[in-house]
Every structure is written in C-alpha cells, then in structure tokens.
C-alpha positions as CSV (number, residue, x, y, z in Angstrom):
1,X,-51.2,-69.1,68.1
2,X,-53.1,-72.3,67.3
3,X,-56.1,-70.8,65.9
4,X,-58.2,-74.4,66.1
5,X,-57.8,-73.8,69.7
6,X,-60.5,-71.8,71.2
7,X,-58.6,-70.8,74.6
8,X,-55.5,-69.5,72.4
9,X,-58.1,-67.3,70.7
10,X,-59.6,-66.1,73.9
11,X,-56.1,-65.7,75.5
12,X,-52.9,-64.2,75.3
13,X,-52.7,-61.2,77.7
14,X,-49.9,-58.7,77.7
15,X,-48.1,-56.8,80.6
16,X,-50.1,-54.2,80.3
17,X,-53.6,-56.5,81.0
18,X,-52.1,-57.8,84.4
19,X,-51.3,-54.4,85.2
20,X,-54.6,-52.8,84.1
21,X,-56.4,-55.8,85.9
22,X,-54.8,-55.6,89.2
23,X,-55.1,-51.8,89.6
24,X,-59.1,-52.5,89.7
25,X,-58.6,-54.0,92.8
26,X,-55.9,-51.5,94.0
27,X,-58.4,-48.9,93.5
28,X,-61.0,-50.6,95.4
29,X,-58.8,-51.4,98.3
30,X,-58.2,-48.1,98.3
31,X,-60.6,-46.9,99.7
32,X,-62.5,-50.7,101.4
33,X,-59.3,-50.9,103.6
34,X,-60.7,-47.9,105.0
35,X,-63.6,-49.9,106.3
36,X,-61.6,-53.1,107.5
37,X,-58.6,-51.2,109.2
38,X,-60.0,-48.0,110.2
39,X,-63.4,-46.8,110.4
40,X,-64.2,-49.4,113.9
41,X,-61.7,-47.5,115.4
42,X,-63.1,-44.3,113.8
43,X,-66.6,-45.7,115.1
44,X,-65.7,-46.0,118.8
45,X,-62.9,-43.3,119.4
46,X,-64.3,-40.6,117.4
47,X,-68.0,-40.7,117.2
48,X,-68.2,-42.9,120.5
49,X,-70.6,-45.3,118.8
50,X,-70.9,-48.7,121.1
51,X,-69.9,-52.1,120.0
52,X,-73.3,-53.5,120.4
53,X,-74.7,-51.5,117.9
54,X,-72.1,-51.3,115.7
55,X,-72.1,-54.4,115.7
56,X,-76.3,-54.8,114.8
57,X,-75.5,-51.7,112.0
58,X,-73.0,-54.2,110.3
59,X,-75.4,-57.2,110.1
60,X,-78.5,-55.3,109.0
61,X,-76.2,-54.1,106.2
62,X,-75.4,-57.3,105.1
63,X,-79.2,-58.6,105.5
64,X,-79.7,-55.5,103.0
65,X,-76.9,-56.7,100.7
66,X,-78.3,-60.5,100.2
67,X,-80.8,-58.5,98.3
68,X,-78.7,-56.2,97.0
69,X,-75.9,-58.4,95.5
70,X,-78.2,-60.6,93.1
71,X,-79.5,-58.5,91.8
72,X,-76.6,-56.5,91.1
73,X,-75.4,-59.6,89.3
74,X,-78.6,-60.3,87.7
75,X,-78.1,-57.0,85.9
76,X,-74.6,-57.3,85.3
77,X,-75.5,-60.9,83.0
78,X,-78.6,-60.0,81.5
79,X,-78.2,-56.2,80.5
80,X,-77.3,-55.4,76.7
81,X,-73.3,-55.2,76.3
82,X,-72.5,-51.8,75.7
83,X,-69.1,-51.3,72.9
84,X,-67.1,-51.5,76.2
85,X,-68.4,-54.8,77.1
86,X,-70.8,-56.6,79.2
87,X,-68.9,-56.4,82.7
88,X,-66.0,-53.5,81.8
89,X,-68.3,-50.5,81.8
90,X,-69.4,-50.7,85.6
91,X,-65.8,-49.7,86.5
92,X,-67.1,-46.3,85.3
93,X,-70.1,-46.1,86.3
94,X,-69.0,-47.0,90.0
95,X,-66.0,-44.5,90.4
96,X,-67.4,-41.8,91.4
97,X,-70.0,-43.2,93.8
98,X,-67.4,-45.0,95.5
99,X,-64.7,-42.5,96.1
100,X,-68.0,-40.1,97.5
101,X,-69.2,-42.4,99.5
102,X,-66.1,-43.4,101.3
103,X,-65.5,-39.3,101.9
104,X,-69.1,-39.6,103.6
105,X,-68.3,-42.3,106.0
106,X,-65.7,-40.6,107.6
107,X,-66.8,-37.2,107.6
108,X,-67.8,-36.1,111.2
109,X,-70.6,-33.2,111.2
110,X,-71.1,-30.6,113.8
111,X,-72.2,-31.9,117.1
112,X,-71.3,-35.9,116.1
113,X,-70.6,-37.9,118.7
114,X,-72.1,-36.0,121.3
115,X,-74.2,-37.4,123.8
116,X,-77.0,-35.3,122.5
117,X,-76.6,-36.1,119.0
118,X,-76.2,-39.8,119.5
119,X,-79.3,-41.0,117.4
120,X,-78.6,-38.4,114.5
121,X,-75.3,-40.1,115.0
122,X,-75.9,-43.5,114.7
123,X,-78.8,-42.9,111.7
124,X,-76.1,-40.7,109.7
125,X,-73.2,-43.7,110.2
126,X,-75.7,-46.5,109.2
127,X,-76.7,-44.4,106.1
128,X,-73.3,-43.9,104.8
129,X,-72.0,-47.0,105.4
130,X,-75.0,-48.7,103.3
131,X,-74.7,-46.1,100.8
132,X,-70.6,-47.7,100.6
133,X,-71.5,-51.0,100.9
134,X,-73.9,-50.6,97.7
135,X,-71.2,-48.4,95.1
136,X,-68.6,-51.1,96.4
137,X,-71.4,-54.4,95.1
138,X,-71.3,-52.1,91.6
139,X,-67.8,-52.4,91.6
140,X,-66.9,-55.6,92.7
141,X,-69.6,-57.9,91.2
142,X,-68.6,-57.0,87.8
143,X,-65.1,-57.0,88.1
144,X,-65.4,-60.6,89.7
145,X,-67.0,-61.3,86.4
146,X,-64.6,-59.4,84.2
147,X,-61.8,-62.9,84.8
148,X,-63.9,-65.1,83.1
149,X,-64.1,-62.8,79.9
150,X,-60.4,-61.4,80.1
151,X,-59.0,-64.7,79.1
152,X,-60.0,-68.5,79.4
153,X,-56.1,-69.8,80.0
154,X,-56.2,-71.4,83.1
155,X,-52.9,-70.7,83.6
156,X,-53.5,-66.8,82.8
157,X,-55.8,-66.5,85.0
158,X,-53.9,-68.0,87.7
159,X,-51.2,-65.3,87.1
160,X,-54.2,-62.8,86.7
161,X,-55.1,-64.3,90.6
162,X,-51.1,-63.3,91.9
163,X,-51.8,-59.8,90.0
164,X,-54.9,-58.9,91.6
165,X,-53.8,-59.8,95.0
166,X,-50.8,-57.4,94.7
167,X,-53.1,-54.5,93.8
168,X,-55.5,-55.3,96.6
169,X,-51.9,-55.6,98.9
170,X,-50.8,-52.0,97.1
171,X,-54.1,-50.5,97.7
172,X,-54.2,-51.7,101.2
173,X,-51.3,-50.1,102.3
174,X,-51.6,-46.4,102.8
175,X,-54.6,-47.0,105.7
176,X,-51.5,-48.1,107.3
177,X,-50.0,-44.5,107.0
178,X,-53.4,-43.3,108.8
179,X,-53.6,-46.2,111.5
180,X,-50.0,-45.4,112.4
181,X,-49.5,-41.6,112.7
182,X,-53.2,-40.1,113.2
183,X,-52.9,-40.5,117.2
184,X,-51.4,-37.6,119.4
185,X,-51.0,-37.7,123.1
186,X,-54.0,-37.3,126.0
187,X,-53.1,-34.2,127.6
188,X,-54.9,-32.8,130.8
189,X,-55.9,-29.7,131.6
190,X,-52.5,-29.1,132.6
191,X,-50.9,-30.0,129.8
192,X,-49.5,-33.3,130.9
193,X,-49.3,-36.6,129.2
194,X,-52.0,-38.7,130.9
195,X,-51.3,-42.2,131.8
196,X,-52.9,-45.6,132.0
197,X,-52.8,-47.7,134.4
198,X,-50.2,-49.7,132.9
199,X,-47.6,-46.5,133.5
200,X,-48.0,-45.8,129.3
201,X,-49.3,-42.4,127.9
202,X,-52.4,-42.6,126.3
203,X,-52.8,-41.2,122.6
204,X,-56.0,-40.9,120.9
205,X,-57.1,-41.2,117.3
206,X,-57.5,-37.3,115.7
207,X,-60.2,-36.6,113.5
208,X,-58.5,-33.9,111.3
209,X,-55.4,-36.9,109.7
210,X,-58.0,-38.8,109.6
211,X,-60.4,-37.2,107.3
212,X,-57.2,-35.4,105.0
213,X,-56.4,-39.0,104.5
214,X,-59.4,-40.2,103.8
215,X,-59.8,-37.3,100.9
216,X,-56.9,-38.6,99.4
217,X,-57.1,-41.8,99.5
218,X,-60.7,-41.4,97.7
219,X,-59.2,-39.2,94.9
220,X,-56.7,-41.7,93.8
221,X,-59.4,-44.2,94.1
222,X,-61.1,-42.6,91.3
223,X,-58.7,-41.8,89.3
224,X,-56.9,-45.0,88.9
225,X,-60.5,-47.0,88.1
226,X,-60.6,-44.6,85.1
227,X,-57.0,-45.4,84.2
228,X,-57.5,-49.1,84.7
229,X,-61.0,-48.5,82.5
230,X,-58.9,-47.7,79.4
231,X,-56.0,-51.3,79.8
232,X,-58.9,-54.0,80.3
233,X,-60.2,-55.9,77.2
234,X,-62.6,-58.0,76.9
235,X,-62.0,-60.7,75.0
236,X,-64.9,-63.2,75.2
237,X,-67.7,-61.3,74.1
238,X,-70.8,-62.4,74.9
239,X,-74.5,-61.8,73.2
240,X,-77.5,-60.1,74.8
241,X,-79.4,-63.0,77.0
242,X,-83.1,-63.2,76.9
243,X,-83.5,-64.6,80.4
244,X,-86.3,-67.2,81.1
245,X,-88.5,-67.0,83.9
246,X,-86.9,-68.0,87.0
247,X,-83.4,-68.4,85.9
248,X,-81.9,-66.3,88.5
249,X,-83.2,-68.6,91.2
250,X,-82.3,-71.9,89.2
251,X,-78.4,-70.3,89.0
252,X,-78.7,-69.7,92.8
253,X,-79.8,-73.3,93.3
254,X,-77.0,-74.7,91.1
255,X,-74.6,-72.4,92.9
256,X,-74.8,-74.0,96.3
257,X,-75.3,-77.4,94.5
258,X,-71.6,-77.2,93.5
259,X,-69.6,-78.5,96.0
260,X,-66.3,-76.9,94.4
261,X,-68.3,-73.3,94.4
262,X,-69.8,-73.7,98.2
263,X,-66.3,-74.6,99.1
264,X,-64.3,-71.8,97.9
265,X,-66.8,-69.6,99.2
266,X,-66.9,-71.0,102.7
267,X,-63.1,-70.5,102.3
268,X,-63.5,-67.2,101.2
269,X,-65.8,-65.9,103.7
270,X,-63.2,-67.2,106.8
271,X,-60.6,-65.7,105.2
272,X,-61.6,-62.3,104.6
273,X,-63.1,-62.4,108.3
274,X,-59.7,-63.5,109.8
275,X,-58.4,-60.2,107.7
276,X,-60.6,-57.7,108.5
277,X,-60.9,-58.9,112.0
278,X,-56.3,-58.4,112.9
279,X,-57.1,-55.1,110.8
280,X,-59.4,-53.6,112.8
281,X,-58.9,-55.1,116.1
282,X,-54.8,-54.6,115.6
283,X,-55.2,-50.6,115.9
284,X,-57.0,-51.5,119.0
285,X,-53.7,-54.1,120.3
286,X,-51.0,-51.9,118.9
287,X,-52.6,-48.6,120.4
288,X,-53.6,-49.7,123.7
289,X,-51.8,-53.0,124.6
290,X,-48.5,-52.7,123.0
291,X,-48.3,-48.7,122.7
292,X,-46.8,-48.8,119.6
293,X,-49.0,-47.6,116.4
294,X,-46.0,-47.8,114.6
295,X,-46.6,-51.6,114.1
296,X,-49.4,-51.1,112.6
297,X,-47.6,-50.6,109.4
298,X,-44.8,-53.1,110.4
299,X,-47.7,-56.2,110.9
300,X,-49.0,-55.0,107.3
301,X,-45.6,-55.5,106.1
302,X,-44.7,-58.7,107.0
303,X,-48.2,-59.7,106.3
304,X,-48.0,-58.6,102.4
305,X,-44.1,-58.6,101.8
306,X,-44.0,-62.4,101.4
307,X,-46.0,-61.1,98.1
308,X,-42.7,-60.2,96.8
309,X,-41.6,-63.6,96.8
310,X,-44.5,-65.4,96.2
311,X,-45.6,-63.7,93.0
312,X,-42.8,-64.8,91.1
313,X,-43.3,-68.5,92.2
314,X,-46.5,-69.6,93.0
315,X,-47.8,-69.5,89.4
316,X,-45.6,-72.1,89.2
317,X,-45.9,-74.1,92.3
318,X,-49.6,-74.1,91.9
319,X,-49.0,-75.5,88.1
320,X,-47.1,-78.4,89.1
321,X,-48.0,-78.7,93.0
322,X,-51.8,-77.8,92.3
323,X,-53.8,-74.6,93.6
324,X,-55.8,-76.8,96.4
325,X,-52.9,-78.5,98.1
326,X,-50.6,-75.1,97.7
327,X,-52.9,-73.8,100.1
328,X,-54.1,-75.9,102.1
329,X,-50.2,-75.9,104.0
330,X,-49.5,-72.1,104.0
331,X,-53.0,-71.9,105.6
332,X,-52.2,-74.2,108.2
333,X,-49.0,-72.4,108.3
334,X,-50.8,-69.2,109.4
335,X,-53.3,-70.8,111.5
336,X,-50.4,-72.3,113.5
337,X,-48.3,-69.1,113.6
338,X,-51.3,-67.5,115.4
339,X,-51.8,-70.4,118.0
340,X,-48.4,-69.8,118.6
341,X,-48.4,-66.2,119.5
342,X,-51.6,-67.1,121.7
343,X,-49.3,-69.4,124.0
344,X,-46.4,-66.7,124.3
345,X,-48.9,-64.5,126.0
346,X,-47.4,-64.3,129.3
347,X,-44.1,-62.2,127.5
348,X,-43.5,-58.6,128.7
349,X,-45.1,-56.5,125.9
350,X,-41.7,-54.6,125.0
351,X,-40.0,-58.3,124.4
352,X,-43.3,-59.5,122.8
353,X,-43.4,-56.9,120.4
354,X,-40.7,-58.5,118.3
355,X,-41.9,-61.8,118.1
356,X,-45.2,-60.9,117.3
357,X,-44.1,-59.3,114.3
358,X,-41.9,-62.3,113.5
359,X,-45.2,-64.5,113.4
360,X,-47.1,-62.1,111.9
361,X,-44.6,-63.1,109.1
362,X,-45.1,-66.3,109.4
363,X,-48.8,-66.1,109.0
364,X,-48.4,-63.7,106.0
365,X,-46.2,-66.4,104.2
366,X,-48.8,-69.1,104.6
367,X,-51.8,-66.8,104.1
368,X,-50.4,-65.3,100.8
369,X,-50.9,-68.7,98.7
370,X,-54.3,-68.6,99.5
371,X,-54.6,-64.8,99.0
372,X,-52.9,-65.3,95.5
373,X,-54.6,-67.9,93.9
374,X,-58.8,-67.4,95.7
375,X,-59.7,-65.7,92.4
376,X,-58.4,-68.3,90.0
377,X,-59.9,-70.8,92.4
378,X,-63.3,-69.3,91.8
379,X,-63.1,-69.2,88.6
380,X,-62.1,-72.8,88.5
381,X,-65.2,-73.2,90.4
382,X,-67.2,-71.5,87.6
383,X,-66.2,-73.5,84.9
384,X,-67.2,-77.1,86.4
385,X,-70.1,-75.4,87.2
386,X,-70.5,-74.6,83.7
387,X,-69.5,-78.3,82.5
388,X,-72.2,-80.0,84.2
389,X,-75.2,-76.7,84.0
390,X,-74.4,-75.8,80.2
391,X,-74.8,-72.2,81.5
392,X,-72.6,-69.5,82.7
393,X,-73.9,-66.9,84.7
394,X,-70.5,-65.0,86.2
395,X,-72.2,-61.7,87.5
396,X,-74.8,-64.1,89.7
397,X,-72.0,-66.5,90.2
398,X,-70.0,-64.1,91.5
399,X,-72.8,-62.1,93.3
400,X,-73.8,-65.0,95.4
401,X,-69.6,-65.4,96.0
402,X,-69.5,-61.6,96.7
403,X,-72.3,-62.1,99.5
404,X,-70.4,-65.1,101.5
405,X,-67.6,-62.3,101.1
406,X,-70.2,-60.4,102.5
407,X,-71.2,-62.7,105.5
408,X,-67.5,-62.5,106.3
409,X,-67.5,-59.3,107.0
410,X,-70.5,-59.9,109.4
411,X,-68.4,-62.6,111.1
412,X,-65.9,-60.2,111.7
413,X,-67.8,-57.6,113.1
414,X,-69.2,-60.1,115.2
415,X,-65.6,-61.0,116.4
416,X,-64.7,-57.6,117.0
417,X,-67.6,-56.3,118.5
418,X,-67.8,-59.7,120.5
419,X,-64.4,-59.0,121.6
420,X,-64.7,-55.5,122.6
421,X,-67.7,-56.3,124.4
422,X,-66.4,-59.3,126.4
423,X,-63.2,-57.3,127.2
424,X,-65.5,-54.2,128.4
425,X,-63.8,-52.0,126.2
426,X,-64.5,-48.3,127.1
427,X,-65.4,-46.0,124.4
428,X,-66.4,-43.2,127.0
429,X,-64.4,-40.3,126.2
430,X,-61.5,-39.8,128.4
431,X,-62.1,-43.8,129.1
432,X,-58.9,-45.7,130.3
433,X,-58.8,-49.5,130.0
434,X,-57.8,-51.9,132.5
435,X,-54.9,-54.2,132.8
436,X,-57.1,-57.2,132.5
437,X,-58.7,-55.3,129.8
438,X,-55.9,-55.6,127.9
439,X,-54.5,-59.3,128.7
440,X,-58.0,-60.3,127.6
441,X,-57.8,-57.7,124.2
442,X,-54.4,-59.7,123.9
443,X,-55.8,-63.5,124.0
444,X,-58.9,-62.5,121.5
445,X,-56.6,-60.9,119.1
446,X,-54.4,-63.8,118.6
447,X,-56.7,-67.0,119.3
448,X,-59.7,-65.6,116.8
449,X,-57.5,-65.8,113.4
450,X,-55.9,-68.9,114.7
451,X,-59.2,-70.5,115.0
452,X,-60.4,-68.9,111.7
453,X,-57.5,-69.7,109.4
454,X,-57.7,-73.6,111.3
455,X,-61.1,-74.1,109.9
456,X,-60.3,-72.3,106.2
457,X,-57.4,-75.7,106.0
458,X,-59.6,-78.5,107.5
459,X,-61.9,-77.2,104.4
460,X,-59.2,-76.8,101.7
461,X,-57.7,-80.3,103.0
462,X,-61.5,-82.3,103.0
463,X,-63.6,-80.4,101.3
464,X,-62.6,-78.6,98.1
465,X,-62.3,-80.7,95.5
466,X,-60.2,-79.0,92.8
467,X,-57.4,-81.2,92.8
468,X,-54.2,-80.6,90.2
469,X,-55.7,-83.1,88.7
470,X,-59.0,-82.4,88.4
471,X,-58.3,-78.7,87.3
472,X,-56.5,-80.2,84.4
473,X,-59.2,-82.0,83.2
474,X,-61.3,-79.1,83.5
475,X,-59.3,-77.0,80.7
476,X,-60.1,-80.1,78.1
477,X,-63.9,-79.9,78.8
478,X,-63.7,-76.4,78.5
479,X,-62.4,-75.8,75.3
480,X,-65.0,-78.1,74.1
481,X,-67.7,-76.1,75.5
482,X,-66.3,-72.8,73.8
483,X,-66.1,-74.7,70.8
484,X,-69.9,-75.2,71.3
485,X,-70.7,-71.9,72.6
486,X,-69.2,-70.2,69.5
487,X,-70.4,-72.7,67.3
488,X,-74.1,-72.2,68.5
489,X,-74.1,-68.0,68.2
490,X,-73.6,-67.3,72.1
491,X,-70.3,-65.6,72.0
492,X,-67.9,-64.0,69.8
493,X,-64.1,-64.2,69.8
C-alpha cells in the first residue's frame, strides 16, 4: 500500500466487505419488494381499496417524506459518531422497525375490506404504509451514506455498486414466490371453477400465503441487517460537525445546482418508477391477461439473471468504456425491448407468452448496467460536488437523492393507478374484467416502461455529464481534497 496516498489508506476492501455491504440492501429489499410487487395487488384484491385513492394515499406519503427525508439526513451528518460510526449504527436502530412495520402493512384485521369498514380501512392502510415508508428513510439514508466512508477507490466503489445491486436482486426475489403461488381458483357456490369472459378460470389472490410470507420474509429481514451490522467498517471516520445556521438549506441549494447530481437523480427516479411500475402492474398482466402467475417469477428471472453475467464484467467495461456511456446503450436497449413488445400486441396470448419473456430479457440485459453502476454514479456525483463546495454532506446528499427515489415511486403509482383507472379495472369482489379490459391492461403495461426507460437514455446520452474522462479526473482532485481534509483535523484515517 502506498501510504502517501490518501485513497490507498481509505481503501482496500476485502470479500467479506462486498458481502457485508450488499446484504444491507438484500435486507431491505426484503421486505420494500413487498411494497413494489405486491401490496397494490394486496390493496385492490384483498382489502378492495380503489385506485383513485390509492393512488392520493401514495402521493400524500411522499408529500410527508420531502419533510421526512432531510431531515433524516440532517441527523444522520450532524449527530456525534457513536464507536460504530457516524452512518453504520442506523442499520441497528432501523431493524426492528422495519421488519414490524412491513408485518403491519399486510396484516388484514377483522371486518377489513368490508363495505362497512371501508374508512377504518383506508385510515389503517395509510397509517401503516407511512409508518414503512419512515423505518425504510432510517434505513436507506444512512446506508446511501455509508459508500462514501466504506472506501474512496473509485474503482471499489464501482464494484461496491455491482454488489449492492445483487443483494437488492437476491432480496427481491422471494415476493416472486408470493406473487406466483398465493392465488387459488374462484369457485361458485357450486363448487365450479368460474370463468371470464375470455373462456380462462379466474383465481384470486389469498390472504392467509400472503400474510405467512410476509412474516417470513420480515424475520430474515431483520436478522440479516444485524449480520451485515457486524462486516461493515468504516473507514473514513469523520469528526462531530458544528453546523452553521442555515447549512442544510445551502447543501439543498448546491445539490440541485449540480448538474451531475440533478442528473443522476432524474435518472434515478425514472428508473425505479419503470421498476416498480412492471412489478406491480405485472401481477395484474400475468394473473388476468395472460393466466399464468407462474411468470411472475419467470419475468423476474430474466430481468435479474443477466446479473450473473454482468457482475463479473461491467466493473471492467465501465473502467475502460466509462459508467455514463455503459448505460446510456443497455438503457436504450430496454427501452427498445419494451416498444417492441408493445407492437406484437395483436399475438394470441398463449404464443405471446414466450416472447414476452424473451424481451423481458432483453430489457433486463440493458437495464442491469444501469442497475449496477446508479450507486457509484451517485457517489461520483458527490465528489464533484465536493470539489467545487469544499463540503460533504452524504446523509443530505443522499436524502435529497432518496426523495427523487421517492417521487419515483409517486410516478409509479400514478402509472398504475392511472392505468387501472383508464382500463376500468374492477376491484368489486367477485368483479370480472372485460376483454377490452384486458387488451388495454396489455398496451399500458408494455408502452409505460418503454417510454420511461426512453427518457432515462435521452438523459444519460445529453445530460449527465460524468464522462470516463471526467470521472478520472475526479479521483486526482480527490485525493487532494483528503489530503486537505485530514490535514486540517476533519477526518481520521
């Protein structure tokens, strides 16, 4: 190790690290894919909650968390470092809150989603939903912030980028067990499979998979954050701040001053719409257009099995190739892909099936270089933003990036919701959709990501401008500024 350079001394992460680091996210994912594959569908089909105002519930939530999120990051950068760290010891404290909270959400009590009981309903839904959305800010604010102090190797924390997209991919998979095998058959009072007007039996989502499932998945959740609690390090340690007045909103102000920052949020925020809108309006597609819940798990696949692949070589494609331009193509790749399956509309479902899945491949390939390397990106982001401030606020930084996450998830619930409504989907119970119910459920659910993923490349192409070049440069300035940093009492190494 070169112990003149500042980055080697703030660097150097082991197997275990990568691990450790990506099963924060696994953990989290856990229990959020809940919320992005499975708890609209829960929404409608179990608690016969309406679009419309799932729809309002979703965007007053996020109105709350634009308060919520600074200062969440405030604290996070301006509270005493415990021994543990400044951003490590949230892990802990947001465990248990999470994995109790996501129990909550999904727990249907007597007389829910009665006609009756609709307002207790909808009061007791917005509640714990709010309540999630605030133990997951805990979590993921700090944890955002946790990359910048893990190591300052640019190209570690690209790798760091690949390993927390594979936990998020791991932790995102065993909804996918739920959304594919909670649904049983309509019977009616004969016993009889019911069927819709396309000539297919209708099967509904069950409550009692559902919520065993759920418990699970919540358990594990909190376990592996206090496994992944004991591998993380921190290994830029930074001193108590003594904030001056108005600092937070001169951070804010500098944060959407930065081009590079805006942009990779903007990014950010289309991308995580386009994936929780096929996650939650696929269980809808799959169950009622295609009759097949099955490929609910298959689409997952193909979308995160590229991963595989990818890991192993997009560290060093983005090295030589450069982050930006990486994936700038694979998201034009995916944006593509889904225009595509928006023209083959007029296929019979049981031939369509295939090539759907066969694009959703496609889409997963070019997605995944984006997926893989967002975090690094960010933190890219960070440090010019550091270069020209002379300050570095990660837990606001990555606040104000967690709330365009945030504003994502509005958009999707918009989309959804939007959808649903200009479909006329029934959530009656007993409802049965129509055929052009379902031609129209078809078009949405393939020209909304196309047009979503379309926008996320015209920005990566124009807009963001972290070139290869550019990031290079970046890793000179900033071992000067640790070098200044250390030099003038701020951190320790």
């Amino acid at each position: 190790m070169n112990e003149s350079s500042y980055i080697a001394r703030t660097s150097g992460l082991k197997a275990k690290d990568y691990v450790g680091y990506a099963m924060i996210d696994a953990a989290g994912c856990l229990v959020f894919s809940l919320v992005t594959t499975l708890l609209q569908k829960f929404y409608t089909d179990v608690l016969h909650l309406g679009p419309l105002f799932i729809m309002l519930m979703f965007i007053g939530a996020r109105i709350w968390d634009g308060i919520n999120d600074p200062i969440m990051g405030r604290i996070a950068d301006t509270v005493k470092p415990s021994r543990f760290g400044r951003y490590r010891p949230w892990i802990l404290y947001a465990a248990l809150p999470l994995a109790l909270s996501a129990v909550l959400m999904f727990l249907r009590l007597p007389g829910m989603g009665e006609p009756e009981h609709s307002v207790a309903t909808c009061v007791y839904a917005t509640a714990t939903y709010v309540f999630f959305g605030m133990a997951y800010t805990v979590l993921q604010i700090p944890y955002g912030s946790l990359a910048s102090v893990v190591t300052t190797d640019a190209q570690e924390r690209s790798r760091l980028s690949v390993w927390r997209s594979i936990g998020a991919a791991l932790g995102s998979i065993p909804v996918l067990l739920i959304a594919s095998f909670a649904y049983a058959d309509r019977l009616d009072a004969a016993g009889n499979p019911v069927l819709g007007e396309n000539g297919k039996v209708i099967t509904d989502l069950q409550y009692g998979p559902v919520i065993r499932g759920v418990v699970i998945m919540a358990v594990c959740s909190f376990v592996m954050l206090l496994i992944a609690f004991t591998m993380n390090r921190e290994r830029v340690k930074t001193k108590p701040q003594n904030p001056e007045k108005g600092a937070a909103l001169r951070v804010v102000r500098q944060l959407f001053q930065n081009r590079a920052f805006v942009a990779v949020s903007m990014i950010s925020m289309l991308l995580l719409s386009g994936q929780m809108f096929t996650q939650s309006f696929y269980t809808y597609l799959f169950n009622d257009y295609f009759h097949a819940n099955w490929m609910n798990l298959a689409s997952q696949a193909c979308t995160y099995s590229p991963m595989l692949v990818m890991m192993f070589i997009l560290p060093k494609l983005a090295r030589s190739v450069g982050k930006k331009e990486v994936c700038a193509w694979g998201v034009a790749a995916a944006a593509a892909a889904n225009l595509a399956l928006f023209f083959l509309r007029g296929m019979e479902p049981g031939r369509l099936m295939w090539v759907f899945l066969a694009l959703c491949f496609v889409s997963g390939c070019g997605l995944t270089t984006l997926v893989m390397q967002l975090w690094a990106m960010v933190t890219d982001a960070i440090d010019e933003l550091e270069i020209r401030s002379g300050s570095r606020d990660d837990g606001t930084a990555y606040s104000v990036f967690n709330f365009f996450r945030k504003l994502g998830q509005v958009l999707s619930a918009v989309c959804v919701n939007g959808a649903l409504l200009g479909m006329n989907y029934k959530v009656d119970k007993g409802a049965v959709q129509t055929l052009e119910n379902l031609r129209r459920m078809y078009d949405l659910a393939t020209l909304i990501p196309a047009i979503l993923f379309g926008l996320m490349a015209l920005m990566l192409f124009v807009w963001y401008p972290l070139s290869r070049r550019r990031v290079e440069q970046l890793q000179l300035e900033k071992e000067r500024k640790l070098k200044e940093s250390y030099e003038n009492n701020l951190i320790d190494i």
